[in-house]
N, C-alpha and C positions, 0 to 999 in steps of 0.2 A: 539481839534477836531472842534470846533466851532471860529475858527482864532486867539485867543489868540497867541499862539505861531508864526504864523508869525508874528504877531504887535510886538512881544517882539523881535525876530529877526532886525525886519524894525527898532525899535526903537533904538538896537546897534548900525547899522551900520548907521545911521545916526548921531549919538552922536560922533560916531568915526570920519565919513569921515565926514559927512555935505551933503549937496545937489549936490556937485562938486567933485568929487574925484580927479581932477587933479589942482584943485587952491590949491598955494603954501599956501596960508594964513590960510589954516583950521586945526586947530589942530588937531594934530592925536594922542593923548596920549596914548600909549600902541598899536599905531596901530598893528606894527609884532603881538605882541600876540592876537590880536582882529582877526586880518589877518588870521591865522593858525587856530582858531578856526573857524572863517565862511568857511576855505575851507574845513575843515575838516567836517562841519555840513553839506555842499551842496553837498561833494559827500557820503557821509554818508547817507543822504536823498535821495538824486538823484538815489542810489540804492537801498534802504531798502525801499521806497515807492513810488516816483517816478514812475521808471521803472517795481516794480513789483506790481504796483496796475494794471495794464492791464491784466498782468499775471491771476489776481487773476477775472476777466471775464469769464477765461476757466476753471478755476477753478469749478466756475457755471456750465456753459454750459455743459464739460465733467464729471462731478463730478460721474454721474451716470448712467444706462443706460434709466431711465425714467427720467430724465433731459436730454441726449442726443436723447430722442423721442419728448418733449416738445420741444426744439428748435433745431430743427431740422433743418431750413434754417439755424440759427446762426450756427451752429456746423458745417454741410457741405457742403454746397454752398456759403455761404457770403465769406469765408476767400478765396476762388479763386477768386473772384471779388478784395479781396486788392490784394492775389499775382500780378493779371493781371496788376494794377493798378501801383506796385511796379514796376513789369519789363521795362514800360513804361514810369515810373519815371527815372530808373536807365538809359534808352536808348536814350531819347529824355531830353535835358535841359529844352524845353521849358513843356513839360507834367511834368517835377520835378516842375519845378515853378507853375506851375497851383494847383498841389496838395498842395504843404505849403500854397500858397495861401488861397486856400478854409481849409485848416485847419485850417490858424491864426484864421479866423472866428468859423469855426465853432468849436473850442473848450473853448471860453468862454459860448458858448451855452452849450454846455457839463459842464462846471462847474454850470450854473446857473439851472440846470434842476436838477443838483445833492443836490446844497445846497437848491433848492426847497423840493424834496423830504424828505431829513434829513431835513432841518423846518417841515415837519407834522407829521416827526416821534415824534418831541422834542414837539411839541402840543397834539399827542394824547396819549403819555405815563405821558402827564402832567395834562391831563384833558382839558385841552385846546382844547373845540370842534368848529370846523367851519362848517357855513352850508352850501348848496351851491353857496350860491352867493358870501359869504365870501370868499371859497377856491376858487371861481373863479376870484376874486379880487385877492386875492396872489398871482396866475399862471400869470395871465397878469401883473400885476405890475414884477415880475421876466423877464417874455418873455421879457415885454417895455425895461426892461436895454440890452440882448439881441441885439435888434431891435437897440438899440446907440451904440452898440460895430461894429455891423457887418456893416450897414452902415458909420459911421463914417472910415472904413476902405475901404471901397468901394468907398466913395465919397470923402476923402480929403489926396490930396497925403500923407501929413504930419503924417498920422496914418498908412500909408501902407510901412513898409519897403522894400527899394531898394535890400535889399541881407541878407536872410534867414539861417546861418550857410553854407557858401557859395553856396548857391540855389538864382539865379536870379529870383527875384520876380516881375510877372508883375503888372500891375495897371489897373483897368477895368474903372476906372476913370466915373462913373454913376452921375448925375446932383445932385448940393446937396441941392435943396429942399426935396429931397428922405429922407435926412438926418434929415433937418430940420423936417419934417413930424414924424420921428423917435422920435426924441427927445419933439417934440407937446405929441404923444402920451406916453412917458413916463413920463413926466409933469403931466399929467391926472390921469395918473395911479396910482404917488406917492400919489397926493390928497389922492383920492378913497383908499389907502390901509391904509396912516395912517389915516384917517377918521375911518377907518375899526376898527383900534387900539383903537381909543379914542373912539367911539361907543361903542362898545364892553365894555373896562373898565366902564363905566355909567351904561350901561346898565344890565352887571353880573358882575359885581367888578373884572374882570380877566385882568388879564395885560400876550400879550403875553412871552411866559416863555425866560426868558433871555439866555440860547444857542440858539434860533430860530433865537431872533434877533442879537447874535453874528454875526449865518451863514450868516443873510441877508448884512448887515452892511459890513462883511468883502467882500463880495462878488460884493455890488455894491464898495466900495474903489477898489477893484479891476479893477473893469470895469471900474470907471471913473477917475483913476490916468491918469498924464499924465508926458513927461521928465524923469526925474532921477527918479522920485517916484513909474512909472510905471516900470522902468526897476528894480527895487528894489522888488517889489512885485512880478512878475515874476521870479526873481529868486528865493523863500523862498516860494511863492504860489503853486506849482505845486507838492514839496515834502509837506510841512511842514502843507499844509491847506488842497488841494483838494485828494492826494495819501492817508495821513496818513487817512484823513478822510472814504474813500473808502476803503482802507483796513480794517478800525476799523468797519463799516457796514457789510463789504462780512466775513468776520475773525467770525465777532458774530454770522451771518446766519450760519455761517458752525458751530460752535459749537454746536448751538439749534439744528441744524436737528441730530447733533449727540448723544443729551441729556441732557442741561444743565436743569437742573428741575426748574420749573415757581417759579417765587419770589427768585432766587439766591440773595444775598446779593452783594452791588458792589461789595466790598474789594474781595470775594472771585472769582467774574466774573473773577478779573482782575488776578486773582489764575490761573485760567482755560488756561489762555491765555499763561503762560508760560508751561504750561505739553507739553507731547512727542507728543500730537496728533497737537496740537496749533503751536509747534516748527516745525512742519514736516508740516503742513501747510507753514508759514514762507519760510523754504526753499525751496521748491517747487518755489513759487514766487519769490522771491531772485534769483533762482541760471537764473530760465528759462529768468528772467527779463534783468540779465546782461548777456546772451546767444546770447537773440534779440538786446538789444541796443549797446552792448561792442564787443562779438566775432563776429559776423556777420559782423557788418562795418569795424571791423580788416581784417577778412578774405576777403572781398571784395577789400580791397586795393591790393592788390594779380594780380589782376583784372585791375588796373589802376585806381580807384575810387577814389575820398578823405573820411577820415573817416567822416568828417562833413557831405558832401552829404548823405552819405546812411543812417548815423543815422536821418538825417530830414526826407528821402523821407523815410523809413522804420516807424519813428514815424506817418507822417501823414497818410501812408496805414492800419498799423495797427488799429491805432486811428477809424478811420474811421468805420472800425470794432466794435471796441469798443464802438462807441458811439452809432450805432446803438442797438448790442445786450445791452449795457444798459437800454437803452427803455423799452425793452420787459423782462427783467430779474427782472425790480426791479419794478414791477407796483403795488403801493397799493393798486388799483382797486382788484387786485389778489389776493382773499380771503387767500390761504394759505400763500403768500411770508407775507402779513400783518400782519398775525396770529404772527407766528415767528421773523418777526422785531419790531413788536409793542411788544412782549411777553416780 
């Protein structure tokens, strides 16, 4: 939950292929079977958490009929804004490429807002207290990597790909001292956080609790890989770190509001998780997951579509979605969602 398991992914398929997958010179010992397994673990992921951690959004949102009062823009208004969004995608090339566009960006935002989040869950069920100018040091040191992802993509062709799962992607090409500025302030920000660390440790003998700084760690290698090791992380990050991780969050919420009794033992949490109520969760998300991203772009082809296209521009509509009602769903600010995640 806290990136291990991609590291241990990224760490195969390196050992296997090497940094070049097409130089003759790299040994590939066992490749076919190393082969069958990572495809078999990337669609295996791609559907079991992948695709249905979005699912598992509505899940929230609809779950009840005072959670469909509570967010009530999220629930019936925002998702006509993707439809619209979609159609437009689907009908004009250039409005497709605009959306992937603004999603490459802004879904490392979306990861980093998450693994921020999960770091203060993993601090205050550890005792790990920040005050606020600490946790305002944490938020900005996250935001500043943020801030190098999105500009660096803005300002230097090189980070901005030419064709998106056959989606023509443009280039807004903005001057790149914007960038430079970006990465001034993420410079800053590192100081001031690990200063924050080693302060801290001095001054209450506390050392932040180590899945915190798993999340953080994995989160910026993410952001700031670049070549073969980005495209490596991206494919094992999206199931294996950021989905499984969100479903293991949203999966826990649901059980507590359903009863899990305060101070469960792990071993037996992890009990919980497999019963009728937990499995029926599961599939809900599963099944709706590969509905939206597998039959739909199927059935679109119908149409004239390619399945690439609609599954991009349907990811980025939805997402879109998604990342806002995330925001509002999961705020620790929010006395009860706290209650129940910290529980």
């Amino acid at each position: 939950m806290f990136g291990g398991f991609l590291w241990i992914l990224f760490g195969i398929h390196f050992l296997t292929y090497g940094w070049n997958p097409v130089d003759e010179h790299v040994p590939v010992m066992g490749a076919f079977a190393v082969s069958t397994l990572m495809v078999a673990l990337g669609v295996f992921g791609q559907h079991v958490f992948a695709d249905s951690h979005t699912v598992a959004t509505y899940m929230r949102i609809y779950a009840t009929p005072e959670s469909r009062k509570i967010f009530k823009l999220y629930a019936y208004y925002l998702p006509w804004l993707s439809l619209t969004l979609l159609t437009l995608a689907l009908l004009f090339r250039e409005a497709a490429g605009i959306v992937v566009y603004v999603h490459l960006m802004w879904v490392f935002q979306h990861y980093v807002g998450q693994c921020y989040g999960i770091g203060l869950i993993y601090c205050y069920k550890r005792g790990y207290h920040l005050n606020n100018v600490e946790r305002e040091i944490f938020r900005w040191f996250m935001h500043g990597l943020s801030i190098i992802v999105i500009t660096r993509i803005l300002c230097y062709r090189e980070f901005s790909p030419y064709v998106y799962f056959e989606t023509q992607v443009p280039f807004w090409g903005l001057p790149p001292f914007i960038a430079e500025m970006g990465q001034a302030f993420f410079i800053v920000m590192s100081v001031l956080f690990v200063g924050m660390i080693i302060r801290k440790y001095h001054r209450d003998g506390q050392l932040m609790p180590v899945p915190c700084l798993g999340v953080v760690l994995t989160v910026v290698g993410i952001g700031l890989s670049v070549g073969m090791a980005s495209s490596m992380v991206w494919i094992y990050g999206p199931p294996f770190f950021h989905g499984s991780q969100y479903l293991a969050v949203s999966l826990g919420f649901y059980l507590k509001e359903k009863g899990i009794p305060e101070g469960m033992a792990v071993q037996h949490i992890w009990q919980e998780w497999f019963k009728p109520r937990a499995l029926k969760y599961w599939a809900y998300t599963i099944v709706a997951g590969m509905f939206i991203y597998v039959v739909v772009p199927h059935f679109m082809m119908y149409f004239g579509f390619t399945f690439a296209m609609v599954a991009s521009s349907i990811q980025a509509c939805i997402n879109f979605h998604h990342f806002v009602s995330d925001a509002a769903i999961w705020r620790l600010r929010d006395q009860r969602c706290r209650e129940i995640l910290i529980a």
